[in-house]
C-alpha positions as CSV (number, residue, x, y, z in Angstrom):
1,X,-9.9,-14.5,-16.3
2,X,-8.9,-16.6,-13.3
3,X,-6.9,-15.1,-10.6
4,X,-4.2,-16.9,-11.4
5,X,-3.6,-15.4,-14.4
6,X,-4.3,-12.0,-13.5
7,X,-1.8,-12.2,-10.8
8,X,1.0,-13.8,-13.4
9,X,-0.1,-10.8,-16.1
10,X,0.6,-8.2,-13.0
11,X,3.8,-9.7,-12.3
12,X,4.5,-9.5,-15.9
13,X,3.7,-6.1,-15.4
14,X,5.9,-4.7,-12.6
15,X,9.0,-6.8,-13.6
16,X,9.1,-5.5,-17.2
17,X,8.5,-2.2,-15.1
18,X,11.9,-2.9,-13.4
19,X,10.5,-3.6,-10.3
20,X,12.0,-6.3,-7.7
21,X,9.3,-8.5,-6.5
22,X,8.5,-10.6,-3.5
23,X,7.4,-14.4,-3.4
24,X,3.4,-13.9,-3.2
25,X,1.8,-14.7,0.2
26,X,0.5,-17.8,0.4
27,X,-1.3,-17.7,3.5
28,X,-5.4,-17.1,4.5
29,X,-6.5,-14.1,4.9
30,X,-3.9,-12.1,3.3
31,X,-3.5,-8.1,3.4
32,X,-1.6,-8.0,0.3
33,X,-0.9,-10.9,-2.2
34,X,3.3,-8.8,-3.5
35,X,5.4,-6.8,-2.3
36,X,7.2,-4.6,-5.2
37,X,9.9,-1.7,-5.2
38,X,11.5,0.0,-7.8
39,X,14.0,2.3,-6.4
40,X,12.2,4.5,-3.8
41,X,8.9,3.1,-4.5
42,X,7.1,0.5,-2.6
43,X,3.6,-1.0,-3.7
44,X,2.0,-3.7,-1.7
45,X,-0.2,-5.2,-3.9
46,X,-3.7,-6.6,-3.6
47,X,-5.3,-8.8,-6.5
48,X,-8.7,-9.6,-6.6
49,X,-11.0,-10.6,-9.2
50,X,-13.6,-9.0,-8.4
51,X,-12.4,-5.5,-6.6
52,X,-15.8,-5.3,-4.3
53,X,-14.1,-8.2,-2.2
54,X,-11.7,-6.0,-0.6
55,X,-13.3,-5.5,2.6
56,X,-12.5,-2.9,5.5
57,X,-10.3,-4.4,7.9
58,X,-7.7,-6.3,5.2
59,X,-8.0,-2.3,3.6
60,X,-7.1,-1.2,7.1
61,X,-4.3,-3.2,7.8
62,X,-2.9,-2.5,3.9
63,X,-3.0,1.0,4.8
64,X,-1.0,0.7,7.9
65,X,1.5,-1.9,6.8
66,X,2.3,0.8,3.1
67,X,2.5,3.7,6.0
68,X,5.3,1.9,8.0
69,X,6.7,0.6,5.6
70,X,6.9,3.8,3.5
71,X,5.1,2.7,0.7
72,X,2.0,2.6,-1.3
73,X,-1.7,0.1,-1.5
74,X,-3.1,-0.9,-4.2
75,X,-5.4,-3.4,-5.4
76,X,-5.1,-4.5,-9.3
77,X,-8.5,-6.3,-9.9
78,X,-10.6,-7.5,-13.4
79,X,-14.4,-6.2,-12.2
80,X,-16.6,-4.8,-10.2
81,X,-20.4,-5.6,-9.6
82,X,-21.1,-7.2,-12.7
83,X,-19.0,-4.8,-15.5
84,X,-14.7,-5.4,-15.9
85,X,-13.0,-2.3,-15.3
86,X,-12.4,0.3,-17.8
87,X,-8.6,1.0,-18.8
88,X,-7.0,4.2,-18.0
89,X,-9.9,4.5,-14.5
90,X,-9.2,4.5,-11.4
91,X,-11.9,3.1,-8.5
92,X,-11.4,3.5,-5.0
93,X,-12.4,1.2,-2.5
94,X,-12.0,2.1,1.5
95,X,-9.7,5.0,0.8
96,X,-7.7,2.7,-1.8
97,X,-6.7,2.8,-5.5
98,X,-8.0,0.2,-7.3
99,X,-7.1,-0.7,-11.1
100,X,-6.6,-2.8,-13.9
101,X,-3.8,-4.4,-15.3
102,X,-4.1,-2.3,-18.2
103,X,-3.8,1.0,-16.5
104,X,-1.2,-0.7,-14.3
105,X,1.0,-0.9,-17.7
106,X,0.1,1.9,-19.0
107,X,1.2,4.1,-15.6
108,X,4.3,2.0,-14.8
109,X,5.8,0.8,-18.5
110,X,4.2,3.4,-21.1
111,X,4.2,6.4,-18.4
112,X,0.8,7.4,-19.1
113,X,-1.4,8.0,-16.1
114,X,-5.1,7.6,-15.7
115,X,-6.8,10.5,-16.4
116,X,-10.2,9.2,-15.3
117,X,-11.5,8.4,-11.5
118,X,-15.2,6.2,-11.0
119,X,-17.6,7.6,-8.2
120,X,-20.7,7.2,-7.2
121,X,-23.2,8.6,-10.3
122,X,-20.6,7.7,-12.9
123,X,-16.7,8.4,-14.1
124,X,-15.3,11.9,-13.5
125,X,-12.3,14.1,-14.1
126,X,-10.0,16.7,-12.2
127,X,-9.7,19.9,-14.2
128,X,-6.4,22.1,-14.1
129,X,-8.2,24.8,-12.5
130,X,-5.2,27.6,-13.6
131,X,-5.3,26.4,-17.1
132,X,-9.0,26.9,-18.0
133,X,-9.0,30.4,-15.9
134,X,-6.7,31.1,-18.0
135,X,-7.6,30.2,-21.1
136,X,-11.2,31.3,-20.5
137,X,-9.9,34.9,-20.1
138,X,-7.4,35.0,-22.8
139,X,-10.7,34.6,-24.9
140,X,-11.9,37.5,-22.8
141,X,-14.7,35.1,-22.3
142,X,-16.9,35.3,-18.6
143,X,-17.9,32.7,-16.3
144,X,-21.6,32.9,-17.1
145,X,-20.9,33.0,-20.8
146,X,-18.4,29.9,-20.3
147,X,-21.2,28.3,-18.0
148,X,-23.9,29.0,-20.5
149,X,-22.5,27.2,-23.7
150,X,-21.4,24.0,-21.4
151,X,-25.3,23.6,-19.3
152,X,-23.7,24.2,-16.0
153,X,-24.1,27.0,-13.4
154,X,-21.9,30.0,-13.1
155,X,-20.6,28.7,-9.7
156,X,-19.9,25.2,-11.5
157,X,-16.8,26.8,-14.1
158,X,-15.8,29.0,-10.6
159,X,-15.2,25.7,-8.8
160,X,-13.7,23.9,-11.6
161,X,-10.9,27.0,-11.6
162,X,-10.5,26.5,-8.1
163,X,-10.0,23.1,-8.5
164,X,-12.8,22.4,-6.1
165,X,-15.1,20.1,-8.2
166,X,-14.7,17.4,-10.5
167,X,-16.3,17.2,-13.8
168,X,-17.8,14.7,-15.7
169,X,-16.0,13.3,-18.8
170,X,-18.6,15.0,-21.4
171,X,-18.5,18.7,-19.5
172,X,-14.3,18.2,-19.8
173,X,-14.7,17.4,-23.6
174,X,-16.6,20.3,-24.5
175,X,-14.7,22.9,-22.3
176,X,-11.6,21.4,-24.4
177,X,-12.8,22.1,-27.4
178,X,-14.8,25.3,-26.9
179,X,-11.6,26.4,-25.1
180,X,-8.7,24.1,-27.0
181,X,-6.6,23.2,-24.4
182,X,-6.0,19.9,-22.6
183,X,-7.5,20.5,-19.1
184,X,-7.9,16.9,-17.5
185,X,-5.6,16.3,-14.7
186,X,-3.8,13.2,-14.8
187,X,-3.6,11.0,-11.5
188,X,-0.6,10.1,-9.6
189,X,-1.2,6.5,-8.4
190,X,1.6,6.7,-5.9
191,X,0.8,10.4,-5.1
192,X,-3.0,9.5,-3.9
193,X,-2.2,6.4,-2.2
194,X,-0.1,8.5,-0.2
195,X,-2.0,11.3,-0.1
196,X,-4.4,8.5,2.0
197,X,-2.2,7.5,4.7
198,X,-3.6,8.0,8.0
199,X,-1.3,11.0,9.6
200,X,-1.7,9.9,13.1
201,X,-0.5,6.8,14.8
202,X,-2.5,4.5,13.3
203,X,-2.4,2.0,16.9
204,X,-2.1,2.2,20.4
205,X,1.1,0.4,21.9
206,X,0.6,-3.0,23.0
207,X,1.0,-2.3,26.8
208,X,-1.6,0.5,26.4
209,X,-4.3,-2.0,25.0
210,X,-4.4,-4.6,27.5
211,X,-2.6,-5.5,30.7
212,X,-0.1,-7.8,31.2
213,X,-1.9,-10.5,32.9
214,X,-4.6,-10.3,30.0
215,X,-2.0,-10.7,27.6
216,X,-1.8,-13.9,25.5
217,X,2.0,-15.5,24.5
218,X,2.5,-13.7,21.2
219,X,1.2,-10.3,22.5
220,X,3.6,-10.9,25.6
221,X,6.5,-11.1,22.9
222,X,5.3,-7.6,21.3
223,X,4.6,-5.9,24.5
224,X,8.5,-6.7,25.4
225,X,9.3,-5.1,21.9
226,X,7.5,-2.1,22.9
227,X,9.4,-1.8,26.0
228,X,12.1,-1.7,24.3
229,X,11.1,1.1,22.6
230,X,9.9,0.1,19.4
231,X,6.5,1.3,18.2
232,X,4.8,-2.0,17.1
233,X,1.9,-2.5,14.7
234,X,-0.3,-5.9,15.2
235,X,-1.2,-7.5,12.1
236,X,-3.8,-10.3,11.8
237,X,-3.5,-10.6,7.9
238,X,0.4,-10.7,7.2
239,X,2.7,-13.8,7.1
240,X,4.3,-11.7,10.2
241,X,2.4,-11.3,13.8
242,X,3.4,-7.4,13.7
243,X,5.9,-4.5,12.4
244,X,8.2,-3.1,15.0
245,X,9.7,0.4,14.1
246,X,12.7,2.5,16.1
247,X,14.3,5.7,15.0
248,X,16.9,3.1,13.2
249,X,15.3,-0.1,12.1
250,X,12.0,-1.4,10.5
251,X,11.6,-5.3,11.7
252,X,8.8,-7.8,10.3
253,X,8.5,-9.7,13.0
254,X,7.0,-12.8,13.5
255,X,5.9,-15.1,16.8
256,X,5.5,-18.6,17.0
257,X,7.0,-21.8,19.0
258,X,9.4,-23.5,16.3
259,X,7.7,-25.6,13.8
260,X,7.9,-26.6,10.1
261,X,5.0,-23.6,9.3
262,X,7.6,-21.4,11.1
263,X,10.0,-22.4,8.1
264,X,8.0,-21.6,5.6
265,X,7.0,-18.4,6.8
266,X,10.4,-17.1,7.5
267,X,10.9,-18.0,3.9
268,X,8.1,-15.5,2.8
269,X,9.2,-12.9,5.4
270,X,12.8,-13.4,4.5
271,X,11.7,-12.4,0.5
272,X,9.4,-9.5,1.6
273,X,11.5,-8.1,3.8
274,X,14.5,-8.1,1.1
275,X,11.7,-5.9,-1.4
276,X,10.7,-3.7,1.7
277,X,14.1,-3.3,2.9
278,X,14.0,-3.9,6.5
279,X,14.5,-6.5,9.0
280,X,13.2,-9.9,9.8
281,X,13.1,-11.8,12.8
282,X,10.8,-14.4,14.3
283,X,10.7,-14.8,18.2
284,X,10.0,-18.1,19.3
285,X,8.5,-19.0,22.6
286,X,10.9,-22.1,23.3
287,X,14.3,-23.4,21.9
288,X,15.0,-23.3,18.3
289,X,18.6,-24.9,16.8
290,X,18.2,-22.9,13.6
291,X,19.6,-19.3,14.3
292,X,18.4,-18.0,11.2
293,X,16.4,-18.8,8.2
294,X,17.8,-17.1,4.6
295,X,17.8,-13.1,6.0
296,X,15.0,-14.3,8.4
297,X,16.6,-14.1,12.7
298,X,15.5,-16.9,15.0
299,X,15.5,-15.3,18.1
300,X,14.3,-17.5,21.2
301,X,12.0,-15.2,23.4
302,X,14.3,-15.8,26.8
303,X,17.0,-14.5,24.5
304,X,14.9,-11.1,24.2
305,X,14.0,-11.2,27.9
306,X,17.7,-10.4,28.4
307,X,17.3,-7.2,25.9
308,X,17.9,-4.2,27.5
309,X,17.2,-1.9,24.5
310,X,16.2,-1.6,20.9
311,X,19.7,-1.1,20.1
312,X,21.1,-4.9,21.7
313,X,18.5,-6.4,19.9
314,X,19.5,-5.3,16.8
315,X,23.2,-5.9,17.1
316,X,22.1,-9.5,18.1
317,X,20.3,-9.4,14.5
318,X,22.9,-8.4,12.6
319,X,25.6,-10.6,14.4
320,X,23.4,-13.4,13.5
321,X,22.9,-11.9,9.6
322,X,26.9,-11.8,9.5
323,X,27.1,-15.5,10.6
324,X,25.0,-17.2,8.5
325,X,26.3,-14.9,5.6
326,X,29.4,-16.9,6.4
327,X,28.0,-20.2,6.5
């Protein structure tokens, strides 16, 4: 199965899901290949072949871009190592969900989660700790007694109740039927993506990473962002140079001296920013005659020299929104 068809089978996917999707990136490297919301959720998606290519840093940045952006990574994939991944698992790689496109239709079309997550040693299951308690003692049944007819320890069914351990697909099947009740748990893609999300600021401001005679033209934009007073991610993998976030806006924002690539990327930021909901501007070090480009704001960087705060910039951005809505 070539990528190209696994990423035309997962648009498929999320569209007869209902979801809104972005054009895909079509630049190298790339943090995520779609952006994708269906009402209040947001996935930025990652397709690879092969799911062991996902390496840290593109992982890393995936991870900060779904937590500014209020949404979820994930990385829909064929294989791993030399086996295709099994439907209705889950794999995580670097702290993110990884699937097929079968589970992927299952979860967002047929509404039937994954009940199954692959680690180290083989493929494993969370038990609903309350239920089997309390099945096990509406049999009037003990731990060790439990314990003995399924080959684990004593302390093994007390951390399975406690929801402390998970168990292996065989030890779930037999406590199901010596107990008969359903006790895997299923997973909440969305949930433990989230669940992920670094809870700290996940980057120092640009200011506080180098000094301004050390900085180089596109960090000297995003450092006058900052002192604005907008709280601005770097990216090195995104068709944008960073994200800059105030109390009232979310802004791709790109950085670049006018030129026919600009174009092209304003384009892609222009449809990304539509399915993430948030603004788009590209600062350009020079003059530009183009004031916007679809919902993409060409702002020249002299122009955000003269800023005083977060708030000017924006009305400037939506003044220029308005007039090329009317053109």
């Amino acid at each position: 199965m070539a990528k190209e068809v696994l990423i035309h089978q997962i648009i498929d996917v999320l569209t007869r899901a209902g979801f809104v999707i972005s054009d895909r990136c079509n630049i190298r490297p790339r943090s995520f290949d779609i952006a994708a919301r269906k009402g209040e959720i947001l996935l930025l998606c990652k397709v690879l072949f092969n799911i062991d290519g996902l390496n840290e840093e593109t992982a890393r940045e995936m991870k900060y871009l779904a937590e500014y952006l209020g949404g979820s990574a994930i990385v829909v994939g064929a294989k791993t190592r030399d086996q295709m991944l099994e439907d209705s698992v889950v794999y995580m790689r670097y702290d993110i969900i990884a699937l097929n496109v079968q589970t992927l239709h299952d979860y967002f079309i047929e509404n039937v989660p994954p009940l199954v997550a692959a680690a180290p040693g083989g493929l494993y299951v969370s038990i609903e700790g309350d239920i089997l308690k309390k099945a096990r003692m509406s049999q009037s049944m003990s731990l060790g007694t439990l314990a003995a007819m399924v080959g684990v320890s004593r302390r093994t069914i007390s951390k399975y109740e406690e929801e402390g351990m998970d168990a292996s697909i065989d030890v779930v099947l037999q406590l199901e039927e010596i107990l008969g009740v359903e006790l895997a748990k299923p997973i909440d893609i969305l949930k433990s993506c989230r669940s992920r999300k670094p809870r700290k600021k996940v980057e120092p401001r640009i200011e506080e990473k180098k000094k301004p005679s050390a900085l180089l033209p596109e960090d000297l934009v995003l450092n006058t962002l900052s002192m604005l007073g907008y709280d601005v991610l770097p990216t090195s993998q995104a068709p944008f140079k960073a994200i800059s976030r105030d109390k009232s806006s979310v802004i791709l924002t790109g950085v670049s001296e006018f030129n026919t690539t600009v174009i092209k990327r304003a384009h892609l930021m222009s449809s990304i920013s539509c399915v993430t909901e948030t603004q788009s501007v590209f600062i350009i070090n020079g003059r530009t005659k183009v004031k916007s480009v679809e919902n993409t704001v060409m702002v020249e960087k002299n122009e955000l020299d003269r800023m005083s705060d977060s708030q000017e910039f924006l009305n400037l951005i939506e003044e220029r929104k308005e007039n090329h809505s009317r053109v």
